[in-house]
Jmol script that loads the backbone (N, CA, C; Angstrom):
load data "model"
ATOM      1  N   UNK A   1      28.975 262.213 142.327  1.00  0.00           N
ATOM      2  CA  UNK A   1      29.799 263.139 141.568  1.00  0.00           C
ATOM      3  C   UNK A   1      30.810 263.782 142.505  1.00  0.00           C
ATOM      4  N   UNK A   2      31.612 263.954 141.833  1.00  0.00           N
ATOM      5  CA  UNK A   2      32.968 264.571 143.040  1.00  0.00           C
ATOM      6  C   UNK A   2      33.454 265.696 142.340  1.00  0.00           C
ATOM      7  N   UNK A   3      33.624 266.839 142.549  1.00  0.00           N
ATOM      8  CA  UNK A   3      34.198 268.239 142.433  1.00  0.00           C
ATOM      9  C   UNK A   3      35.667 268.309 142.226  1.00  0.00           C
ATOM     10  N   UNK A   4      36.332 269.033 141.325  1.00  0.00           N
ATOM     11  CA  UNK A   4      37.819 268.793 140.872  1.00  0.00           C
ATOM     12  C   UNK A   4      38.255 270.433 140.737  1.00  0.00           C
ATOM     13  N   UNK A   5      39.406 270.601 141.628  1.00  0.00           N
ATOM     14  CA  UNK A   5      39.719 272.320 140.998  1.00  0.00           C
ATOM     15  C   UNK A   5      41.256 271.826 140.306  1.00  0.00           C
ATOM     16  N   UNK A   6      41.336 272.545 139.511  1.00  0.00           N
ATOM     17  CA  UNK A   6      42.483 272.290 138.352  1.00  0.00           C
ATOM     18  C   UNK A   6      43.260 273.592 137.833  1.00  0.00           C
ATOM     19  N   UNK A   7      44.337 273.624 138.042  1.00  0.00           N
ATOM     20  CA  UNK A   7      45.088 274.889 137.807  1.00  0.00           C
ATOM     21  C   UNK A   7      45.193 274.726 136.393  1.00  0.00           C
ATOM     22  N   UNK A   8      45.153 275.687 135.478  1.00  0.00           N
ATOM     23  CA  UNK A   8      45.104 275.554 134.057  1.00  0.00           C
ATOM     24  C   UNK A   8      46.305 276.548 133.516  1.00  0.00           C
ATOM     25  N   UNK A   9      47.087 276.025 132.863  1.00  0.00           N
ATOM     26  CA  UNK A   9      48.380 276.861 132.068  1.00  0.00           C
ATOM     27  C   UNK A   9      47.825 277.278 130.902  1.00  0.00           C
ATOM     28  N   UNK A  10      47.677 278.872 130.565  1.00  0.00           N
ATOM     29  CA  UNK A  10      47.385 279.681 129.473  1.00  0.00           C
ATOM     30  C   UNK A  10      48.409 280.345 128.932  1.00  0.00           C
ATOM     31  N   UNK A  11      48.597 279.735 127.260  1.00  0.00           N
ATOM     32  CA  UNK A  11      49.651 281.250 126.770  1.00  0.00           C
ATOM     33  C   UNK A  11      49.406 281.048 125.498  1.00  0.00           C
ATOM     34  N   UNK A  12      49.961 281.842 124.818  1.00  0.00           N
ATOM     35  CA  UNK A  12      49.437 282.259 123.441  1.00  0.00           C
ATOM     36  C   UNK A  12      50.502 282.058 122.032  1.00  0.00           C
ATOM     37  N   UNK A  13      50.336 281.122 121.246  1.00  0.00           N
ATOM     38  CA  UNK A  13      51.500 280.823 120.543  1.00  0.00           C
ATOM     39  C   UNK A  13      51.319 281.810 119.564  1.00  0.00           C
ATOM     40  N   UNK A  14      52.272 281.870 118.286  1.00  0.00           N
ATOM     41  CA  UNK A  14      52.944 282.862 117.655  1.00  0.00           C
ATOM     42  C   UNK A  14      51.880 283.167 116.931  1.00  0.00           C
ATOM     43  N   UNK A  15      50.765 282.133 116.338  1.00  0.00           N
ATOM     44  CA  UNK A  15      49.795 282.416 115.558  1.00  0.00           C
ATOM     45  C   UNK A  15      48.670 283.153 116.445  1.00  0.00           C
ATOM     46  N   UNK A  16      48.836 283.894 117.336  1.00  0.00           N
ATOM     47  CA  UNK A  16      48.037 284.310 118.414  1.00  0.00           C
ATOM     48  C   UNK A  16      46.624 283.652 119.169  1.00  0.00           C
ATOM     49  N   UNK A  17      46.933 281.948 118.774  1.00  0.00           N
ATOM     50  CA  UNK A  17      45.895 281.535 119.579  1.00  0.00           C
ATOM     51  C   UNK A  17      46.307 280.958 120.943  1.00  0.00           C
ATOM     52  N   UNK A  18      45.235 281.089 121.758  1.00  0.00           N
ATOM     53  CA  UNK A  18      45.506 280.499 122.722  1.00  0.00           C
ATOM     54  C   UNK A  18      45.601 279.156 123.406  1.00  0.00           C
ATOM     55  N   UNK A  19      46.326 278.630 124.132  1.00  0.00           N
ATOM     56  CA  UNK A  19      46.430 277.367 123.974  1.00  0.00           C
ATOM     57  C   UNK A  19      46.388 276.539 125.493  1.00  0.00           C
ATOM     58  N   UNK A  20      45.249 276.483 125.791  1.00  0.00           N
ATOM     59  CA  UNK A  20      44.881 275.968 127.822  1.00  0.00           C
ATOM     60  C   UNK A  20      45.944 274.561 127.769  1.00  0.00           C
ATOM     61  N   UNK A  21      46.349 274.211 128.853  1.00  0.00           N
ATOM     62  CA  UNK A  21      47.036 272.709 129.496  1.00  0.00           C
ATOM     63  C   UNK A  21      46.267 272.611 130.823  1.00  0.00           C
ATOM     64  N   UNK A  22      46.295 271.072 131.081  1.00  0.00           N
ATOM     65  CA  UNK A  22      45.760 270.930 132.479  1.00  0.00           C
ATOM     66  C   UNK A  22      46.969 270.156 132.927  1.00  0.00           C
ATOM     67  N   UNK A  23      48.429 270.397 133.287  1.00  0.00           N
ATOM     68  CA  UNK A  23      49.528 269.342 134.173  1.00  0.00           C
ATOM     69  C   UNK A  23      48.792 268.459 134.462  1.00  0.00           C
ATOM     70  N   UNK A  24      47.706 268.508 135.819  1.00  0.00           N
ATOM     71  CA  UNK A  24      47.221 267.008 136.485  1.00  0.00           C
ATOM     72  C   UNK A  24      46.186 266.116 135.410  1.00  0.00           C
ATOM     73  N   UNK A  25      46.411 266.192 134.523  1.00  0.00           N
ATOM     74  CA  UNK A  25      45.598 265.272 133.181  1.00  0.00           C
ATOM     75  C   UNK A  25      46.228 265.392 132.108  1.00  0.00           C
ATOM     76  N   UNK A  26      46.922 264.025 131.899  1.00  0.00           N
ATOM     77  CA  UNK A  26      48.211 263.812 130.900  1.00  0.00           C
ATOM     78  C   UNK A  26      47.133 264.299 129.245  1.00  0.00           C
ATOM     79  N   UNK A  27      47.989 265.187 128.423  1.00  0.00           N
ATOM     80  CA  UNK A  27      47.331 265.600 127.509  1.00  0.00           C
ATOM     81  C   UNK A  27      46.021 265.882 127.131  1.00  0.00           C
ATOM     82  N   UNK A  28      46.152 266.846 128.265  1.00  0.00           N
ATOM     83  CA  UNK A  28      44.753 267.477 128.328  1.00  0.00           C
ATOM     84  C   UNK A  28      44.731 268.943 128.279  1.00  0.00           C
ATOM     85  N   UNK A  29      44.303 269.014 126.725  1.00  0.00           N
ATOM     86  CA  UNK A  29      45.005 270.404 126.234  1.00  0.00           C
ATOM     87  C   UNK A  29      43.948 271.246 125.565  1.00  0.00           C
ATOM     88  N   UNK A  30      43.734 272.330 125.083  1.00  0.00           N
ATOM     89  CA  UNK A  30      42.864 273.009 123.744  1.00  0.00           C
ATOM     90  C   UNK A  30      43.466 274.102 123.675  1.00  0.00           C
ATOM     91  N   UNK A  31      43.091 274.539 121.962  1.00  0.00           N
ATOM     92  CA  UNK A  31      43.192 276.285 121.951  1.00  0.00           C
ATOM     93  C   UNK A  31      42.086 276.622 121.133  1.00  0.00           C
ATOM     94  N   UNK A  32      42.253 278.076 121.167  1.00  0.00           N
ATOM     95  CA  UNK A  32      40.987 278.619 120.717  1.00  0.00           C
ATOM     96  C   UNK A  32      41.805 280.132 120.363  1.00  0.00           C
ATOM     97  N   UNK A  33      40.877 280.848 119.671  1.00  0.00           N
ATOM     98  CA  UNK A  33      41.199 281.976 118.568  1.00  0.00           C
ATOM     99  C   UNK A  33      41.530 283.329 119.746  1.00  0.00           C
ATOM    100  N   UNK A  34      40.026 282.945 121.003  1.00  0.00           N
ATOM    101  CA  UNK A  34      39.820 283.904 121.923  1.00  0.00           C
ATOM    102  C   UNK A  34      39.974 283.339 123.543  1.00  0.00           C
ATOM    103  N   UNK A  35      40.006 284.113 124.910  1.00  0.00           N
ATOM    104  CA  UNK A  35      39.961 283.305 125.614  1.00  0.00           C
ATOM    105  C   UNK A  35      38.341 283.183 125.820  1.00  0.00           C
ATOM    106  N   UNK A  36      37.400 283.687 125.217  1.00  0.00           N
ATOM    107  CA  UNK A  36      36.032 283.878 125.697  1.00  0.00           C
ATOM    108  C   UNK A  36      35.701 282.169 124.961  1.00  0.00           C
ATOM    109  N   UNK A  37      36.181 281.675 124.005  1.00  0.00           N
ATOM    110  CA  UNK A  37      36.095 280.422 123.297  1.00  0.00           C
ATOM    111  C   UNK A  37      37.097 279.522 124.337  1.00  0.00           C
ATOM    112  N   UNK A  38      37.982 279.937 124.770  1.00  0.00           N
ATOM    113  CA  UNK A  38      38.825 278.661 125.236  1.00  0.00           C
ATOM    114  C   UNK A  38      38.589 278.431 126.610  1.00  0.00           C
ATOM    115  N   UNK A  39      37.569 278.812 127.424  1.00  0.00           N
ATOM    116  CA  UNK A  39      37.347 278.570 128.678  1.00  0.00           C
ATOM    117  C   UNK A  39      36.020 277.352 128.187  1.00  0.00           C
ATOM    118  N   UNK A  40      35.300 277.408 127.616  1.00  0.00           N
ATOM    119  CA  UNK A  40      34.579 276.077 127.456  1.00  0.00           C
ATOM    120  C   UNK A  40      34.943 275.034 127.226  1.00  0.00           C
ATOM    121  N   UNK A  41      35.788 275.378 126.041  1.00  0.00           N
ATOM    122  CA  UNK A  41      36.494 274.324 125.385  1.00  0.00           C
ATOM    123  C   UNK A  41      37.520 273.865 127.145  1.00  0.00           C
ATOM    124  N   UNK A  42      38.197 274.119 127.377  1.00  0.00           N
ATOM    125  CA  UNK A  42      39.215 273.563 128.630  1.00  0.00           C
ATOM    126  C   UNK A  42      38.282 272.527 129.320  1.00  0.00           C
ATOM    127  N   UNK A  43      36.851 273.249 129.795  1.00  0.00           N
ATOM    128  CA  UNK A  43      35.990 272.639 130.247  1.00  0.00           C
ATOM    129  C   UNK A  43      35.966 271.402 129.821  1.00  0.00           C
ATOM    130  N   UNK A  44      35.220 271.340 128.662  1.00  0.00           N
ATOM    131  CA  UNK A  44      34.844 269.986 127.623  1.00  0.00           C
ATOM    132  C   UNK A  44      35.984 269.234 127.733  1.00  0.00           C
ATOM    133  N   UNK A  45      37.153 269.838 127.637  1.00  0.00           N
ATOM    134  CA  UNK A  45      38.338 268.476 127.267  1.00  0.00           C
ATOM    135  C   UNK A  45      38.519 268.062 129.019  1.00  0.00           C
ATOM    136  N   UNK A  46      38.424 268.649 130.063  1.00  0.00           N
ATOM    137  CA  UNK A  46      38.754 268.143 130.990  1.00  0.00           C
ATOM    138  C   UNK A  46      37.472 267.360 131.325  1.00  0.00           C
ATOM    139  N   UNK A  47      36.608 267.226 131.563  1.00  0.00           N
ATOM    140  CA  UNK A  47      35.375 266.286 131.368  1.00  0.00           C
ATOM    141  C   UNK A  47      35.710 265.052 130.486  1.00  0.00           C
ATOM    142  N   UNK A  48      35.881 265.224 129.240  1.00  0.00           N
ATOM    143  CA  UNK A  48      36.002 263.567 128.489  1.00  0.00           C
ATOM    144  C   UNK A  48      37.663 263.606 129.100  1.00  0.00           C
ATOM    145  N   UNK A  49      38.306 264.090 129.287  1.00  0.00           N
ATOM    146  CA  UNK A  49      39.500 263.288 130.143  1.00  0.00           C
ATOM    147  C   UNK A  49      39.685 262.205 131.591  1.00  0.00           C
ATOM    148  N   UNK A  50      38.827 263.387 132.142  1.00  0.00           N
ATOM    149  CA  UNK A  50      38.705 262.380 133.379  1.00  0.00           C
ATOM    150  C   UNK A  50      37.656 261.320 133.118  1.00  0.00           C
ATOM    151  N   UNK A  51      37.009 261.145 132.283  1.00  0.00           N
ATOM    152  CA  UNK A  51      35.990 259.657 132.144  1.00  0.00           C
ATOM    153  C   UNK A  51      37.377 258.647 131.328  1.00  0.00           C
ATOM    154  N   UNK A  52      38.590 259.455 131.139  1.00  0.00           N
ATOM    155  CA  UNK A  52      39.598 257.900 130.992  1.00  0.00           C
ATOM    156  C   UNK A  52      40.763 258.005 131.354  1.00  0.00           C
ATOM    157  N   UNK A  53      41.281 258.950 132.649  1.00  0.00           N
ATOM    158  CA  UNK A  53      42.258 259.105 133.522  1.00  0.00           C
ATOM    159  C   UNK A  53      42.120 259.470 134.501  1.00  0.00           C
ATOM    160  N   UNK A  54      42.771 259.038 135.301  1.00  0.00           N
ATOM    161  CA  UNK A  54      42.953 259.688 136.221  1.00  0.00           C
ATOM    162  C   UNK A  54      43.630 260.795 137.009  1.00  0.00           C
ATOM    163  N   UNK A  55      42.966 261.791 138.127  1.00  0.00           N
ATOM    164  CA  UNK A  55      43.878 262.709 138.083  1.00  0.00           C
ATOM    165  C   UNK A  55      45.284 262.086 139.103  1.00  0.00           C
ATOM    166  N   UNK A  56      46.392 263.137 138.385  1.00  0.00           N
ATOM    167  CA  UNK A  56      47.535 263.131 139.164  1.00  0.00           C
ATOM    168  C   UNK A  56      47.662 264.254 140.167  1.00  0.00           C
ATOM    169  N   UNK A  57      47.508 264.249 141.565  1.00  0.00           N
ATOM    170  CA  UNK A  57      47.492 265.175 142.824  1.00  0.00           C
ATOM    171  C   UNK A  57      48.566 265.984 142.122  1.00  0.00           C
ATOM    172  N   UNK A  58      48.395 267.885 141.908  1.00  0.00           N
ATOM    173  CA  UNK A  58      49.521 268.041 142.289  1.00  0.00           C
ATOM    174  C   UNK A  58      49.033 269.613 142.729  1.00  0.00           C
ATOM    175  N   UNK A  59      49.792 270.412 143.367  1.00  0.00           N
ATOM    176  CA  UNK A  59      49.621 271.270 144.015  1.00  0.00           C
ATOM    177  C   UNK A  59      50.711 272.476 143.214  1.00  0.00           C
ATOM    178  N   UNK A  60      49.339 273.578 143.181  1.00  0.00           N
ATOM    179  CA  UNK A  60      49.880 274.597 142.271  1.00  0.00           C
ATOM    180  C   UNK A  60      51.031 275.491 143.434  1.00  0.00           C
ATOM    181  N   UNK A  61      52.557 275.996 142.959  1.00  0.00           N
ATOM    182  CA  UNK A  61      53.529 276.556 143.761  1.00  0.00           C
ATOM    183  C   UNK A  61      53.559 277.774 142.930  1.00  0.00           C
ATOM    184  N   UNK A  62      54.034 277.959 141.601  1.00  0.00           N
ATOM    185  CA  UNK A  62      53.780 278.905 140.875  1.00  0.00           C
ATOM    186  C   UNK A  62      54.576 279.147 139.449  1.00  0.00           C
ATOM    187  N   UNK A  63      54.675 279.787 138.931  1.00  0.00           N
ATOM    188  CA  UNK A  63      55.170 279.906 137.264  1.00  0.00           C
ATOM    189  C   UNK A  63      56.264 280.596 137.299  1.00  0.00           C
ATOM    190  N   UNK A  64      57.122 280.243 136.061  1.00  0.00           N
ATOM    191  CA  UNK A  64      58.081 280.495 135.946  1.00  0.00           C
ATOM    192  C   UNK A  64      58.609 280.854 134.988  1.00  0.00           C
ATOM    193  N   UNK A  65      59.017 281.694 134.359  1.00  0.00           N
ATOM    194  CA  UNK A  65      59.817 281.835 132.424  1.00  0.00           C
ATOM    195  C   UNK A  65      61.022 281.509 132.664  1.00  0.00           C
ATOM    196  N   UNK A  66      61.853 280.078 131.623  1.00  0.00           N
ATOM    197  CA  UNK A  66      62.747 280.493 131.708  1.00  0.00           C
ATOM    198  C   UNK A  66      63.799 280.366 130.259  1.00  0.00           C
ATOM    199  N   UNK A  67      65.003 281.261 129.684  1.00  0.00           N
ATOM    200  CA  UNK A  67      65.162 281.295 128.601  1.00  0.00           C
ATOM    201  C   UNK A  67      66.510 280.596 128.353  1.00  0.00           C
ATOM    202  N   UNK A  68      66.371 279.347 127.255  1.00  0.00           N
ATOM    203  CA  UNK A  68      67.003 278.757 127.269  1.00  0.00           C
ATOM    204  C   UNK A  68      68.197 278.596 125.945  1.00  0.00           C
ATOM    205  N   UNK A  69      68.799 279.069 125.759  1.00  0.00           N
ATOM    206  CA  UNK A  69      69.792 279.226 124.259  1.00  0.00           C
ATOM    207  C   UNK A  69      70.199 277.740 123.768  1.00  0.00           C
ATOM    208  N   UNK A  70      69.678 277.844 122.582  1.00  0.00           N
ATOM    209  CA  UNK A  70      70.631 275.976 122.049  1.00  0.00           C
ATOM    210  C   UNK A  70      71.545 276.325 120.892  1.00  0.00           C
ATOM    211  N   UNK A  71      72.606 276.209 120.895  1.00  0.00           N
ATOM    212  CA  UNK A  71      73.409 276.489 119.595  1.00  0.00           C
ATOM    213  C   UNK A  71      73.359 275.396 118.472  1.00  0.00           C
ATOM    214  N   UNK A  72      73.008 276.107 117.044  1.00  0.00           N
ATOM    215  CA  UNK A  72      72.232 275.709 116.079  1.00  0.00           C
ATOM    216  C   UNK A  72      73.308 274.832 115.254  1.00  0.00           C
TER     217      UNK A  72
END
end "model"
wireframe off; spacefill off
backbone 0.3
color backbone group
């Protein structure tokens, strides 16, 4: 067994749930109502992910907002 640390992207869409990403595991995603529910769940999906991908190395630098205008 080999040990994996994984930076996880958390934010909260309009319907106020929350919604985990893992970048280094192509669509490897969940949300949940609470974060006390969405830390397992992240768990679980990153487990059956890596039994059918592999990870992509990447090294956390840090976050960023940025706001982008599109004319309609």
């Amino acid at each position: 067994m080999k040990n994996h640390t994984f930076t996880i992207l958390i934010e909260q869409d309009e319907d106020g749930f929350y919604v985990a990403t893992v970048p280094a595991l192509k669509s490897c995603y969940t949300q949940a109502k609470s974060l006390v529910e969405l830390y397992p769940r992240i768990k679980e999906v990153i487990e059956l992910c890596l039994e059918e991908e592999e990870v992509t190395p990447m090294k956390f630098v840090g976050v960023q907002q940025l706001e982008v205008t599109v004319a309609s």
